[in-house]
C-alpha positions in Angstrom: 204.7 114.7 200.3 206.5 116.9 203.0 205.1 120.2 203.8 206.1 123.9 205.1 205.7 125.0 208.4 202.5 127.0 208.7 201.7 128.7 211.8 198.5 128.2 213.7 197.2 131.6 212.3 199.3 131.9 209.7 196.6 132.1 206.0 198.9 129.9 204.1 198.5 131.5 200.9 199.1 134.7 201.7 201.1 134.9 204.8 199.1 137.1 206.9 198.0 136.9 210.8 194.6 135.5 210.8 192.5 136.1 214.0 191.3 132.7 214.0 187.9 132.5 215.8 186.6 135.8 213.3 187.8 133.9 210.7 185.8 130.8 211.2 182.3 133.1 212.4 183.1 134.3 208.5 183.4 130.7 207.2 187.0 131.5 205.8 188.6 127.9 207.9 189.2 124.9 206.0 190.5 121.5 207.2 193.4 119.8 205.8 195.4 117.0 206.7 193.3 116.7 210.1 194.8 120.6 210.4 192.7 123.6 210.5 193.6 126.6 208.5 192.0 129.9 208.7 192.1 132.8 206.1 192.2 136.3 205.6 189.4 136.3 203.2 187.5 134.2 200.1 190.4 134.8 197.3 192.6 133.3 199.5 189.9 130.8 200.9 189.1 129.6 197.4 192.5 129.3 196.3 193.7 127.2 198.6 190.3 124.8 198.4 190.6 124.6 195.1 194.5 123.4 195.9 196.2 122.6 198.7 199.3 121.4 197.9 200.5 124.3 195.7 200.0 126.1 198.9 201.4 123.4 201.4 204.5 122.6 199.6 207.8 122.7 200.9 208.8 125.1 198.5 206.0 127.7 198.4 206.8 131.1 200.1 203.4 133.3 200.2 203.0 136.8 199.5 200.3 138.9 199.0 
């Protein structure tokens, strides 16, 4: 399956700039694909654990 572009600190549910390191101190990084993601907080965290793809797909745009 081909997927977006995500920036490196890019949450990729919700689009917003994610100061990596605090992100990972919190626990909010995941691994994916041999890619580390981090996020803005656990909704987003969760979501995205829960399933990846939805939020990795070529055609997702996030918003918050």
């Amino acid at each position: 399956m081909a997927h977006r572009t995500v920036a490196p600190n890019e949450d990729p549910v919700c689009g917003m700039t994610v100061d990596i390191e605090q992100a990972r101190a919190k626990g909010l990084v995941l691994e994916e694909d041999g890619r580390e993601f981090g996020f803005c907080g656990k909704g987003c965290f969760l979501e995205f654990r829960d399933d990846p793809e939805t939020y990795l797909a070529e055609g997702y745009s996030p918003s918050m």
